[in-house]
C-alpha positions as CSV (number, residue, x, y, z in Angstrom):
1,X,8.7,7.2,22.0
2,X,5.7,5.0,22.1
3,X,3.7,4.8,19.3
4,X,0.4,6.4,18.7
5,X,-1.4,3.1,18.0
6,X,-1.4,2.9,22.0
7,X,-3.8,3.6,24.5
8,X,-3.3,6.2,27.6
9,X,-3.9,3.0,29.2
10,X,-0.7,1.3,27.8
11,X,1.1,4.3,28.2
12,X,0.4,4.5,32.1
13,X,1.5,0.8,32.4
14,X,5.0,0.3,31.0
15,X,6.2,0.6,34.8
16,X,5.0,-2.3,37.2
17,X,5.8,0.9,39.8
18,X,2.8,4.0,39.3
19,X,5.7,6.9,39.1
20,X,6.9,9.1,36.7
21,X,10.3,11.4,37.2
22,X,11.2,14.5,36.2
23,X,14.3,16.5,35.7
24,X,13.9,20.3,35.0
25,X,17.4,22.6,34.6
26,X,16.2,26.3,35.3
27,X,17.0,28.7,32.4
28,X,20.1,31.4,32.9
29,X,17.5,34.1,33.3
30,X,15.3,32.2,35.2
31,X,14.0,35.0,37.8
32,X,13.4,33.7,41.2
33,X,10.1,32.2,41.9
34,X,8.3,29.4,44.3
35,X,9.1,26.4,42.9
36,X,5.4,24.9,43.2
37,X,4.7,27.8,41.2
38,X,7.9,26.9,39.0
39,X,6.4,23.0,38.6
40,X,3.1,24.1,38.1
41,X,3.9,25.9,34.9
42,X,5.8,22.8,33.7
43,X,4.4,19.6,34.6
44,X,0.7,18.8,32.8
45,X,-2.3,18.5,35.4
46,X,0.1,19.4,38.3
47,X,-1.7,20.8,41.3
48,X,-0.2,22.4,44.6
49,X,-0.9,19.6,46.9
50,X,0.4,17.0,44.9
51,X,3.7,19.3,45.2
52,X,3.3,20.1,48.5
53,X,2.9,16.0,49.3
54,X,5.8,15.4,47.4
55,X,8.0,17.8,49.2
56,X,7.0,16.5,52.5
57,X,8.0,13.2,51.4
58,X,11.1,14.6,49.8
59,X,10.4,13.9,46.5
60,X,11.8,17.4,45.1
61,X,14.9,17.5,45.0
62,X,16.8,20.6,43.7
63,X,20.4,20.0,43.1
64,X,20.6,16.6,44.9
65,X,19.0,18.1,48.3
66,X,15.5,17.9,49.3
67,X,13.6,21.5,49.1
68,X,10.2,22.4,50.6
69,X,7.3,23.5,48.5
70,X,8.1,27.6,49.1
71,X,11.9,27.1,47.8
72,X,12.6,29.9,45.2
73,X,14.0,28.5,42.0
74,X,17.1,30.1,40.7
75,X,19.2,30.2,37.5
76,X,20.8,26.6,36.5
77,X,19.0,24.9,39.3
78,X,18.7,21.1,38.1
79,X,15.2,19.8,39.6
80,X,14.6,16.5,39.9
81,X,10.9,14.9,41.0
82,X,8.9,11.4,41.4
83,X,5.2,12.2,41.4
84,X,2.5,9.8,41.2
85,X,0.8,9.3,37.7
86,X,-2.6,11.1,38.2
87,X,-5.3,9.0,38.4
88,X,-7.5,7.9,35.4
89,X,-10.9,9.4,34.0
90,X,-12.3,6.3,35.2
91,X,-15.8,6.4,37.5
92,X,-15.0,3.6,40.1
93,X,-17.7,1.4,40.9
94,X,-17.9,-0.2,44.3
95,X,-18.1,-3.5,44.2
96,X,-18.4,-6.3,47.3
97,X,-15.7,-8.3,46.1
98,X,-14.2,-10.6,48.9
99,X,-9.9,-9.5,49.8
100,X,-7.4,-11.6,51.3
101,X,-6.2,-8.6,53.5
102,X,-2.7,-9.0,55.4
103,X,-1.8,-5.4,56.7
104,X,-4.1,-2.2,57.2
105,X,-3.6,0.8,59.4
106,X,-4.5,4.4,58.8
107,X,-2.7,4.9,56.1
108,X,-1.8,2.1,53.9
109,X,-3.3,-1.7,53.3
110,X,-1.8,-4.9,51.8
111,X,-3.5,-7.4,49.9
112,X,-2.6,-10.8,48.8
113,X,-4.4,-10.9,45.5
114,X,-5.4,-13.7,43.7
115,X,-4.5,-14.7,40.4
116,X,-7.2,-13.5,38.1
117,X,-7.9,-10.2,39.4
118,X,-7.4,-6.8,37.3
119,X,-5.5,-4.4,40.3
120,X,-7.5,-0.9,38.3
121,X,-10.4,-0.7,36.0
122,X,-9.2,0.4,32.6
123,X,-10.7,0.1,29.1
124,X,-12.3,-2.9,28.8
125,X,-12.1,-4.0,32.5
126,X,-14.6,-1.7,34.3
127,X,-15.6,-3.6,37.4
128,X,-14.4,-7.0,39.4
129,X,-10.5,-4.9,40.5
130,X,-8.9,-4.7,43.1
131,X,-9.5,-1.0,43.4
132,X,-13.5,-1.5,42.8
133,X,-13.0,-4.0,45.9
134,X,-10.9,-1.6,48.3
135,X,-13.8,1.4,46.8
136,X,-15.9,-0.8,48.7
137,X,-14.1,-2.0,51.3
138,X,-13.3,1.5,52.3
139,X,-17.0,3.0,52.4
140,X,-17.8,-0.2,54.6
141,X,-15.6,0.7,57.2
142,X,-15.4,4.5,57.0
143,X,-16.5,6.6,60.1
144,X,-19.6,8.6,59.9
145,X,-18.7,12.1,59.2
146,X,-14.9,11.1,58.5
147,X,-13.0,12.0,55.6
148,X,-14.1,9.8,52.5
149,X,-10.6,7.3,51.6
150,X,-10.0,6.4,48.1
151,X,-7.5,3.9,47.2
152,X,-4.2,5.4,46.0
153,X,-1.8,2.9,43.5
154,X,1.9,2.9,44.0
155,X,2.8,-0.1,42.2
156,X,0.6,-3.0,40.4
157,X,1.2,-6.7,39.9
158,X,-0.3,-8.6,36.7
159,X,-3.8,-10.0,36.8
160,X,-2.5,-13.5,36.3
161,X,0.4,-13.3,38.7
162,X,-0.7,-13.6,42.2
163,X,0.7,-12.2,45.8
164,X,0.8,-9.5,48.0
165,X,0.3,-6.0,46.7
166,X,0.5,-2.4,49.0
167,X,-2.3,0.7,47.8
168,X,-1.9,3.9,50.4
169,X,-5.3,5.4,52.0
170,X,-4.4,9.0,51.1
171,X,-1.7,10.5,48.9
172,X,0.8,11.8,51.0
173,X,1.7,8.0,51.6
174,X,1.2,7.3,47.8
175,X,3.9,10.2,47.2
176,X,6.4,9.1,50.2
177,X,6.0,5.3,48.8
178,X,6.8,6.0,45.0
179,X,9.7,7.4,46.0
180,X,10.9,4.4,47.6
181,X,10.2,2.7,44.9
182,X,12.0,5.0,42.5
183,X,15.2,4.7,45.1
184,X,14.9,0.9,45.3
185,X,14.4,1.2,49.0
186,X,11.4,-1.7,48.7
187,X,12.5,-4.9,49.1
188,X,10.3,-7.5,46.8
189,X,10.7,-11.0,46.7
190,X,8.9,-13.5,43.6
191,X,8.7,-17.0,43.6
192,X,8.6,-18.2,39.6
193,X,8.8,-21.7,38.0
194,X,10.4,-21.8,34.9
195,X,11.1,-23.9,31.9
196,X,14.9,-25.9,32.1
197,X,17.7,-26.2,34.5
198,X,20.6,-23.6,35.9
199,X,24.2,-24.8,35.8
200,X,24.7,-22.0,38.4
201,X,23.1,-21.3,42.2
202,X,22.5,-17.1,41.1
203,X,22.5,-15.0,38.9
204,X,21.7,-11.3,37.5
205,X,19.5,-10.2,34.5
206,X,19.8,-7.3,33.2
207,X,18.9,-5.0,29.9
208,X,16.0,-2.3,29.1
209,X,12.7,-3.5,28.6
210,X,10.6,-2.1,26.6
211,X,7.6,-2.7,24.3
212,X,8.4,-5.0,21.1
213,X,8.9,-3.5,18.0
214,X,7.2,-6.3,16.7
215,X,3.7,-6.4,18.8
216,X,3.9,-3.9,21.2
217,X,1.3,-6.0,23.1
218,X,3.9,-7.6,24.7
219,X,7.3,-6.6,26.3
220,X,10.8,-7.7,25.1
221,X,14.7,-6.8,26.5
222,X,16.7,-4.3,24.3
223,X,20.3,-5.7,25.3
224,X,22.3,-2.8,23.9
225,X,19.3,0.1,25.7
226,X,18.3,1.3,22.1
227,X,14.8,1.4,23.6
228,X,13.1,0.5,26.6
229,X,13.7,1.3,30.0
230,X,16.9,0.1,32.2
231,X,15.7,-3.3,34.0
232,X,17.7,-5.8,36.5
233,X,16.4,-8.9,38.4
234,X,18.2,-11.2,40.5
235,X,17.4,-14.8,41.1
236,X,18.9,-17.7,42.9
237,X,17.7,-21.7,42.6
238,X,15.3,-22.5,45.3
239,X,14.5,-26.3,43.9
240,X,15.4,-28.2,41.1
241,X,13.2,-30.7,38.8
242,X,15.5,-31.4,35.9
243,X,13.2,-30.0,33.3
244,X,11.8,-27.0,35.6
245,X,13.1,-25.0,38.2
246,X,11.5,-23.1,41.2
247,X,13.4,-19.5,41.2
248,X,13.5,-17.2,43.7
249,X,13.8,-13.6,42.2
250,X,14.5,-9.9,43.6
251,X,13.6,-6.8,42.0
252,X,15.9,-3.8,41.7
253,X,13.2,-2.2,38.7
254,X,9.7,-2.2,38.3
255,X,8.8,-2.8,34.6
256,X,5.6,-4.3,33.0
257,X,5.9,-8.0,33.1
258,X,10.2,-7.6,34.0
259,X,10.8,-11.1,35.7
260,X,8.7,-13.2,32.5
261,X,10.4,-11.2,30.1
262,X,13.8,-11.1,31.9
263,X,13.5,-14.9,32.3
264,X,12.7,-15.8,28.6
265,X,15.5,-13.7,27.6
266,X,17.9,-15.8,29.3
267,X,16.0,-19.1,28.3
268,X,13.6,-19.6,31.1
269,X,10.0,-19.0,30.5
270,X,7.8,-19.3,33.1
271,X,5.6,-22.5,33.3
272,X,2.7,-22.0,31.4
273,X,3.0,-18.3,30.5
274,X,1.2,-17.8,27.5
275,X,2.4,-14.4,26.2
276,X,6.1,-15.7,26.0
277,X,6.1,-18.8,25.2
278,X,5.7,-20.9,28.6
279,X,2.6,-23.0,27.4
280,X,4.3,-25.6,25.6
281,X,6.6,-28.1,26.8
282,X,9.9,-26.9,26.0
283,X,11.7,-29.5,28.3
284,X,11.7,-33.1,28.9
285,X,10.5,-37.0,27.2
286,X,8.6,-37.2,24.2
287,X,6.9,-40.0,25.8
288,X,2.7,-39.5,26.0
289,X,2.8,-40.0,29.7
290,X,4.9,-37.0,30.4
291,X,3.2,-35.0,27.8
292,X,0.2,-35.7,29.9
293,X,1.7,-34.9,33.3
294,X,2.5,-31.6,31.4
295,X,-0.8,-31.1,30.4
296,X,-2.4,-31.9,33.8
297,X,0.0,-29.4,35.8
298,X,-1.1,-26.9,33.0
299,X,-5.1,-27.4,33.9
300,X,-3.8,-27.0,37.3
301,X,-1.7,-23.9,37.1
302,X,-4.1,-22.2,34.3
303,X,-1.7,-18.7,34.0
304,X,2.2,-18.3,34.6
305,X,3.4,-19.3,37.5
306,X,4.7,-16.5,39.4
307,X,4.0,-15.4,43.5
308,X,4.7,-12.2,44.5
309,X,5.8,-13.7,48.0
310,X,7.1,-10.8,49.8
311,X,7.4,-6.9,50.8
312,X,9.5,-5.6,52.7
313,X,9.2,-1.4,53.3
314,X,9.8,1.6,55.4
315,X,5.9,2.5,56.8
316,X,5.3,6.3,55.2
317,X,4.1,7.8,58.2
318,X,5.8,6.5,61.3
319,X,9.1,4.9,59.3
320,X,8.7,1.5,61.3
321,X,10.3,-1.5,58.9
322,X,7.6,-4.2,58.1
323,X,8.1,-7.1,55.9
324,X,4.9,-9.0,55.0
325,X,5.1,-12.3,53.6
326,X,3.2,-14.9,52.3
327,X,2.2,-18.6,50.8
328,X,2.4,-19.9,47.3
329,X,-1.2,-20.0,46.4
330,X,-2.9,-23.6,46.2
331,X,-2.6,-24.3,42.1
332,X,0.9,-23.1,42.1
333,X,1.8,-25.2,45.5
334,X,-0.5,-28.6,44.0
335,X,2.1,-28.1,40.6
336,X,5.3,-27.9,42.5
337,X,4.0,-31.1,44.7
338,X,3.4,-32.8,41.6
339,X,6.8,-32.3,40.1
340,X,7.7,-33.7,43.3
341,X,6.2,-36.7,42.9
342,X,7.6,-37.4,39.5
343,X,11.2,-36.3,40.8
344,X,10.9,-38.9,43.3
345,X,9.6,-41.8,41.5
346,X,10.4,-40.8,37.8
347,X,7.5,-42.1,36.6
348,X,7.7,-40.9,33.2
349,X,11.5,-42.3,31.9
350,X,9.7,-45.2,29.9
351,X,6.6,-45.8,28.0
352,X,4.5,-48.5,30.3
């Protein structure tokens, strides 16, 4: 349970992915009836397209198999559902904020955002996001007379982490896509640096995350699943630096802030995160040359250094595979080169 003290913001955020499921068992005298009527009764602020959408995508599933929207619920018929959160009370101001756009049709666009940017206004950040950017975007471009499009959320990406990021043009393809997401049919790849060395190549995270008991501004892992939500990463070595390492890692889960948590739980934090602890040199000399070095790559990289690089999916409409990928930004790439150039000529083993 999450404690009162939290905003419906919060609440709506401890998932990186924008879904939530149900599962519904009908009662033994449950008489028959339609079961968009049926979900309609049970789920707060559902509507009948939302369940229609979702059956065309084949998010409603009664008893493991797929139903359409005019299925008649019986007695002991275990329902299970991934619907989109609905949207938030939030007027969304258009805003001429320049995108890095990398895929648009019809029906869905990808954007490599930049570190920085908030992805939805929310309290306290009502303007300068990346959905008061598409808002605008989308008017621009919209046909006279057409349909207006609003940007729909499937998943979301911190403001300080850059990389690419998907939103759907209409919700049919925001329903089809969170339930790839909830089936781990989307293929993500994250480029991290992190604090210390690996003895091994790979390796697998796992254990529910959840908000700390502590500060529940932050997340933390739950080894034994008391509380939280079940999370697993993997990662493999991409290049070593002796006191830092440049991690590749794969997502099976969505939660808030999974690979920066997952990775200071295992001793890792990434480079200059502040929330869990990356800011302060953790590895290396004491000598006040590398301290500055340190110090330097931090002014560079001001936030954690983490990429969503890649995205790979199943399109919602036609079904076509794509796989978008991307370059580390430029203060991320100019901190790995420097790391480089101490690698290669150690310039920090000795006070000069």
């Amino acid at each position: 349970m999450l404690s009162d003290d939290l905003t419906m913001s919060d609440k709506l955020e401890e998932n990186e992915e924008l879904f939530e499921h149900f599962r519904l068992v009908a009662d033994l005298g449950q008489s028959l009836l339609r079961i968009d009527k049926f979900l309609m009764s049970r789920i707060e602020n559902m509507t009948r397209n939302k369940i229609q959408n979702a059956a065309k995508a084949g998010s409603i599933l009664v008893n493991d198999k797929p139903v359409k929207s005019n299925y008649k619920v019986k007695p002991k018929d275990i329902i299970s559902v991934v619907m989109t959160h609905p949207p938030r009370e939030i007027e969304i101001i258009s805003e001429n904020i320049p995108l890095d756009v990398v895929y648009e049709d019809e029906d869905i666009i990808l954007i490599n955002k930049k570190p920085g940017m908030v992805v939805h206004p929310a309290y306290g950040n009502y303007t300068g996001t990346l959905v008061n950017a598409l808002t605008y975007l989308f008017n621009v471009n919209q046909k006279e007379g057409a349909e207006e499009i609003k940007p729909y959320l499937v998943h979301r990406i911190d403001k300080d982490t850059s990389g690419i990021m998907m939103v759907t043009k209409n919700e049919y393809a925001q329903t089809k896509l969170a339930k790839d997401f909830f089936d781990h049919t989307i293929e993500r790849t994250y480029q991290a640096l992190v604090w210390g060395d690996f003895t091994e190549e790979e390796g697998i995270v796992t254990g529910h995350i959840g908000r700390s008991l502590k500060d529940r501004k932050v997340m933390t892992v739950f080894p034994n699943g008391d509380y939280g939500k079940q999370a697993t990463t993997h990662y493999k070595v991409l290049e070593r630096f002796g006191y830092v390492t440049l991690v590749e890692c794969t997502l099976e889960t969505g939660r808030t802030h999974q690979i920066r948590v997952h990775m200071k739980h295992i001793g890792h934090p990434l480079f200059n995160d502040v929330t869990y602890g990356g800011d302060i040199i953790l590895k290396g000399t004491k000598f006040t040359k590398y301290k500055q070095f340190i110090q330097n790559c931090f002014k560079i990289l001001p936030r954690q250094a983490l990429h969503a690089k890649s995205l790979g999916f199943s399109h919602p409409v036609s079904g076509k595979s794509i796989f978008i990928d991307s370059n580390l930004p430029d203060d991320m790439q100019s901190t790995l080169d420097k790391w480089r150039h101490y690698i290669k000529h150690k310039a920090f083993e000795s006070e000069e």
